[in-house]
N, CA, C and O of each residue as an XYZ file, in Angstrom:
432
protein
N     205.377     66.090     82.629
C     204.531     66.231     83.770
C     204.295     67.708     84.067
O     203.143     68.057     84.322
N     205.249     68.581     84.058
C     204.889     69.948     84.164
C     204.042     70.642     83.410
O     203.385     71.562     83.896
N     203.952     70.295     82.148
C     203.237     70.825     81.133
C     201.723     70.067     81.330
O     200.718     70.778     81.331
N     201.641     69.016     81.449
C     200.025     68.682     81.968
C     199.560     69.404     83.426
O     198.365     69.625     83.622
N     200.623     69.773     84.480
C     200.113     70.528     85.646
C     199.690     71.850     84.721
O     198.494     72.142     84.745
N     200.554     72.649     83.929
C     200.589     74.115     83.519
C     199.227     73.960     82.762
O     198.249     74.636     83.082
N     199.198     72.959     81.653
C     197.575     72.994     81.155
C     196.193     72.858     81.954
O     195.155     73.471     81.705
N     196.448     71.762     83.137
C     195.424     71.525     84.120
C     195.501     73.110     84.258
O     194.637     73.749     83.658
N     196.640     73.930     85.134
C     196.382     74.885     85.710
C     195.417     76.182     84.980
O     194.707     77.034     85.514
N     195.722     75.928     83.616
C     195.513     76.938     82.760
C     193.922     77.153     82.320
O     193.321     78.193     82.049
N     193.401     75.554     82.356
C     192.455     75.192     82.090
C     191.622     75.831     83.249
O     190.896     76.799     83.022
N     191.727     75.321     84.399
C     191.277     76.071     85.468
C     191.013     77.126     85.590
O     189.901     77.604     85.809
N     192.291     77.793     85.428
C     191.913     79.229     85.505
C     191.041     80.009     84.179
O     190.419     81.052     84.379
N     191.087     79.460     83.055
C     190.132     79.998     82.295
C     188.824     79.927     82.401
O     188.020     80.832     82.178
N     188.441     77.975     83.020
C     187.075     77.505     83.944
C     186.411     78.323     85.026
O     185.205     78.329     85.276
N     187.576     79.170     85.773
C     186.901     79.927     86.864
C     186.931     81.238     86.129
O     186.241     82.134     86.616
N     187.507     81.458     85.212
C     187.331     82.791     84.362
C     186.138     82.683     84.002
O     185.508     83.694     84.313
N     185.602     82.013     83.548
C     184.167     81.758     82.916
C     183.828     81.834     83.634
O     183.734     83.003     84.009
N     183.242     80.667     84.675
C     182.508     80.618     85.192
C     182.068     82.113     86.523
O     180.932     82.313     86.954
N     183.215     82.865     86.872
C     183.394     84.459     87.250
C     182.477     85.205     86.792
O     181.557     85.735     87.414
N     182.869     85.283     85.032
C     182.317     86.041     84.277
C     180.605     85.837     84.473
O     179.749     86.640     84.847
N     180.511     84.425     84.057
C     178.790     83.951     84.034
C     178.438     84.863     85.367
O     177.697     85.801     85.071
N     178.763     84.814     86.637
C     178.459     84.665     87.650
C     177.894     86.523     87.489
O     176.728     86.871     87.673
N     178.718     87.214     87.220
C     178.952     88.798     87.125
C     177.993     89.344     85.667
O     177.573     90.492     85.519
N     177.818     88.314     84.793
C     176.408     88.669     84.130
C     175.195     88.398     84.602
O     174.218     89.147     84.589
N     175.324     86.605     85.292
C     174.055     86.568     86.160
C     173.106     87.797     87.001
O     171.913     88.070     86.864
N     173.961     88.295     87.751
C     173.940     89.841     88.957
C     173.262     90.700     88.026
O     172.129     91.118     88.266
N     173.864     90.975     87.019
C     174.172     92.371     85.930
C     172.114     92.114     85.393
O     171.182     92.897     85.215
N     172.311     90.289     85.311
C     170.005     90.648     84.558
C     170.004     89.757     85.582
O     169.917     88.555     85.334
N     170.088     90.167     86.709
C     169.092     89.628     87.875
C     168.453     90.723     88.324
O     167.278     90.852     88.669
N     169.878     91.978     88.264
C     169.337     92.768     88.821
C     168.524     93.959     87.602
O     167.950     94.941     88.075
N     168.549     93.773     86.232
C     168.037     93.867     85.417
C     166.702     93.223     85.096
O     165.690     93.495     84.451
N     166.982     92.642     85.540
C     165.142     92.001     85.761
C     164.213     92.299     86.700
O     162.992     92.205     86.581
N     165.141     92.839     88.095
C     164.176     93.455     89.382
C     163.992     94.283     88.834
O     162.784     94.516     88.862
N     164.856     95.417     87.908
C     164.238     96.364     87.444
C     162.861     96.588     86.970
O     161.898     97.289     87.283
N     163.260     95.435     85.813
C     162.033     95.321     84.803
C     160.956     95.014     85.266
O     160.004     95.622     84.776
N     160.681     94.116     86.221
C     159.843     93.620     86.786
C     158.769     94.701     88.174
O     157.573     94.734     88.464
N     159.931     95.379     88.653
C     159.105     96.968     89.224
C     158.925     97.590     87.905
O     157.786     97.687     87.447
N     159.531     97.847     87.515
C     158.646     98.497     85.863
C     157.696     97.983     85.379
O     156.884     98.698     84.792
N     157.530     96.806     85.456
C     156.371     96.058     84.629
C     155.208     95.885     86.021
O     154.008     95.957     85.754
N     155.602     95.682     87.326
C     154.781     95.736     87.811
C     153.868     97.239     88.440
O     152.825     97.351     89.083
N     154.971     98.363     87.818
C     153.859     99.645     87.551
C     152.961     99.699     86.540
O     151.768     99.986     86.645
N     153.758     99.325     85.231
C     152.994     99.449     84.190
C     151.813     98.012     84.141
O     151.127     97.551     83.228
N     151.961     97.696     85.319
C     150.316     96.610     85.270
C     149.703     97.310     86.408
O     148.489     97.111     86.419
N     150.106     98.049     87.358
C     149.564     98.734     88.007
C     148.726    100.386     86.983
O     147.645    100.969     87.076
N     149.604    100.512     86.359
C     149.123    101.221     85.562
C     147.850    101.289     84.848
O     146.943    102.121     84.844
N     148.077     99.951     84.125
C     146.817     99.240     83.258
C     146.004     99.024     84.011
O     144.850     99.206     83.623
N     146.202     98.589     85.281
C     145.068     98.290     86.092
C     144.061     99.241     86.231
O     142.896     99.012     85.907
N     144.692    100.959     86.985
C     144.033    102.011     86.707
C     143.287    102.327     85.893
O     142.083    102.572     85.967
N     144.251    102.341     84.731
C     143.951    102.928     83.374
C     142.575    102.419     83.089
O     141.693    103.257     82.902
N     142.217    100.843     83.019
C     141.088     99.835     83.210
C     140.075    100.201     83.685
O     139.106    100.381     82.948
N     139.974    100.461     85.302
C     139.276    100.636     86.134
C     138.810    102.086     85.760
O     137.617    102.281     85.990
N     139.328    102.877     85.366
C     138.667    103.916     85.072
C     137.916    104.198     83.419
O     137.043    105.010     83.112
N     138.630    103.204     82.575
C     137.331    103.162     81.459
C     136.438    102.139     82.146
O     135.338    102.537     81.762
N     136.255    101.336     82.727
C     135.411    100.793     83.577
C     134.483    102.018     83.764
O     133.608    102.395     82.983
N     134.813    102.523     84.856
C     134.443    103.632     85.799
C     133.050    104.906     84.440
O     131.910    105.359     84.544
N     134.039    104.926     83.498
C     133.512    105.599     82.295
C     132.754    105.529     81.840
O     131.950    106.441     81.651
N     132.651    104.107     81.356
C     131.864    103.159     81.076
C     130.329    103.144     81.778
O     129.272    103.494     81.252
N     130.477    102.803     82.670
C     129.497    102.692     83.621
C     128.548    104.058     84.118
O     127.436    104.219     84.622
N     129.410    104.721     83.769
C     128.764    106.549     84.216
C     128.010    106.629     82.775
O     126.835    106.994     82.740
N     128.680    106.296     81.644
C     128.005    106.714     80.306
C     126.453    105.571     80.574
O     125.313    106.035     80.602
N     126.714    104.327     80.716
C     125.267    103.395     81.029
C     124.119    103.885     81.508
O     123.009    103.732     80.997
N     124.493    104.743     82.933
C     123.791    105.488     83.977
C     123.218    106.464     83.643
O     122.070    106.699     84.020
N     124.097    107.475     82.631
C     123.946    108.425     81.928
C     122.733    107.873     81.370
O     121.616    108.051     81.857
N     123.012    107.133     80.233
C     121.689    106.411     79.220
C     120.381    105.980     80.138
O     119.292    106.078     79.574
N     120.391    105.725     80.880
C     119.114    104.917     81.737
C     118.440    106.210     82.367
O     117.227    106.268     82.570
N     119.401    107.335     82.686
C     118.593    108.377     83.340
C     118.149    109.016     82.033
O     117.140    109.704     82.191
N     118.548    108.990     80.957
C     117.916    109.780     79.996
C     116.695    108.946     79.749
O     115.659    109.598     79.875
N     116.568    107.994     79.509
C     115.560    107.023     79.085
C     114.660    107.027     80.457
O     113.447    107.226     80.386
N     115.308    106.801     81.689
C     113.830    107.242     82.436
C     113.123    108.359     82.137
O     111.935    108.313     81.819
N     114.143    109.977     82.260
C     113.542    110.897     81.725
C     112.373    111.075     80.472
O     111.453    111.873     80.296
N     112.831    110.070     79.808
C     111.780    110.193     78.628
C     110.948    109.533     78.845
O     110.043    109.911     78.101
N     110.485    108.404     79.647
C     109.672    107.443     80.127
C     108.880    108.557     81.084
O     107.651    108.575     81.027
N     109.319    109.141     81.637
C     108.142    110.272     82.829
C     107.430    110.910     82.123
O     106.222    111.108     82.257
N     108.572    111.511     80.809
C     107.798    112.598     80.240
C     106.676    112.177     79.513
O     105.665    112.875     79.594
N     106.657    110.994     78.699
C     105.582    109.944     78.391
C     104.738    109.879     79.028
O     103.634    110.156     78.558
N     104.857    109.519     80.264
C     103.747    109.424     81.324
C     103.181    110.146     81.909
O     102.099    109.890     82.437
N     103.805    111.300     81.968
C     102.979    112.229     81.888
C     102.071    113.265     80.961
O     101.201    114.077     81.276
N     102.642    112.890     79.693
C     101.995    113.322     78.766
C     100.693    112.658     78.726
O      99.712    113.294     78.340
N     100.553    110.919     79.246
C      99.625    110.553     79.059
C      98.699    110.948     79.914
O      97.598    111.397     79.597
N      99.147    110.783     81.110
C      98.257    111.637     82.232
C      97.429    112.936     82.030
O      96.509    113.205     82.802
N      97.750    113.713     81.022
C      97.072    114.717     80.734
C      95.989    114.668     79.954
O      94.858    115.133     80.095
N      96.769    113.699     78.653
C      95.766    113.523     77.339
C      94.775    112.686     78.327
O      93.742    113.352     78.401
N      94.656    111.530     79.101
C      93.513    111.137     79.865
C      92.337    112.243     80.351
O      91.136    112.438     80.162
N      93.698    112.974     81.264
C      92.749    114.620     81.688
C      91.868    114.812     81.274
O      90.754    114.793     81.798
N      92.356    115.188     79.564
C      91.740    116.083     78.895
C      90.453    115.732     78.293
O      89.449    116.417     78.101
N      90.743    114.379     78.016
C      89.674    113.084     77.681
C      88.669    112.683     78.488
O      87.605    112.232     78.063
N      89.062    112.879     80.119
C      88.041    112.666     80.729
C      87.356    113.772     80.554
O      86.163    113.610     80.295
N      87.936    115.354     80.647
C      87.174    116.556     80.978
C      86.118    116.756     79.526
O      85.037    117.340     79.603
N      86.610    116.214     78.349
C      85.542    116.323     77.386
C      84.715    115.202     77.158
O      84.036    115.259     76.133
N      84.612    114.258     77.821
C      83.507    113.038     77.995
C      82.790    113.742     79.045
O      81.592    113.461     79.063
N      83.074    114.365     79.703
C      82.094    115.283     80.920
C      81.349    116.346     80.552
O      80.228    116.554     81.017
N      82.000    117.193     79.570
C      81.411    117.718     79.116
C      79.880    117.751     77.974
O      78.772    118.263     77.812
N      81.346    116.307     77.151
C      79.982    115.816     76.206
C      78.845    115.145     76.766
O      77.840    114.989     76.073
N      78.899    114.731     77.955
C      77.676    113.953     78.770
C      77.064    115.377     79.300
O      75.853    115.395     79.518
N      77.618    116.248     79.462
C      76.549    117.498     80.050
C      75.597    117.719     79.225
O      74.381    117.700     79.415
N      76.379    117.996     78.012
C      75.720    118.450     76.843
C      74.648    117.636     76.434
O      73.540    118.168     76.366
N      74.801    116.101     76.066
C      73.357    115.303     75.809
C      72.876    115.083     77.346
O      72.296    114.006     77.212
N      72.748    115.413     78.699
C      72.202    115.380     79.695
C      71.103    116.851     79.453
O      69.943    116.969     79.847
N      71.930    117.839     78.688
C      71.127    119.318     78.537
C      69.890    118.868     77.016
O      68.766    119.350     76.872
N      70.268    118.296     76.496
C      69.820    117.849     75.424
C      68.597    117.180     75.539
O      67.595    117.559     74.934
N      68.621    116.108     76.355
C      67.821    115.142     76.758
C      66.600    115.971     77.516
O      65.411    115.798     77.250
N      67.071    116.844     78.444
C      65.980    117.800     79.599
C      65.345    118.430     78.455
O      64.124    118.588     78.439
N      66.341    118.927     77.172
C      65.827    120.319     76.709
C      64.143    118.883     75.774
O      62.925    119.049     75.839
N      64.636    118.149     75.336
C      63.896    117.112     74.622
C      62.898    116.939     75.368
O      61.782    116.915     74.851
N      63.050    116.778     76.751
C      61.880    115.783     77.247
C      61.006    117.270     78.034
O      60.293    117.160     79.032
N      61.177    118.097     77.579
C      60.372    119.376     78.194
C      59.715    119.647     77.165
O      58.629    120.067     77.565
N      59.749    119.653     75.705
C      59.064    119.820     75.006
C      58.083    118.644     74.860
O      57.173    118.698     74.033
């Protein structure tokens, strides 16, 4: 009978040895995991940034492109605006000219 108390006892105490131990690693990556987890929730804060600003990049280079391309779209348009100009001012002219033509014709 003593020797089944001494084994019960022994047993026990190795059961709460364990189960101690578990308890004192549990703590050890619980609190190894709050770590990780403020770490990881910088480094997604991070990425988030990091993101938002090739975003940000992104979007300036687009803007970039569209103002160049308007730019070249004005300059177009205004190029045409001129060549019209210039087109109207020598259809005016050339109508002077057979208007001078016509007088000089119909006087003779």
């Amino acid at each position: 009978m003593d020797k089944i108390i001494k084994k019960i006892l022994m047993i026990t105490i190795v059961g709460t040895m364990i189960v101690g131990l578990s308890a004192c690693q549990n703590t050890q990556m619980a609190s190894k995991e709050a770590i990780s987890a403020t770490g990881s929730s910088e480094q997604m804060q991070d990425d988030s940034i990091a993101s938002a600003q090739a975003a940000a990049d992104a979007a300036n280079t687009r803007a970039n492109e569209a103002f160049q391309a308007a730019q070249t779209a004005r300059r177009v348009a205004e190029r045409g605006v001129e060549m019209a100009n210039q087109n109207q001012a020598a259809l005016r002219a050339l109508n002077d000219k057979i208007d001078r033509m016509f007088e000089t014709i119909s006087r003779k």
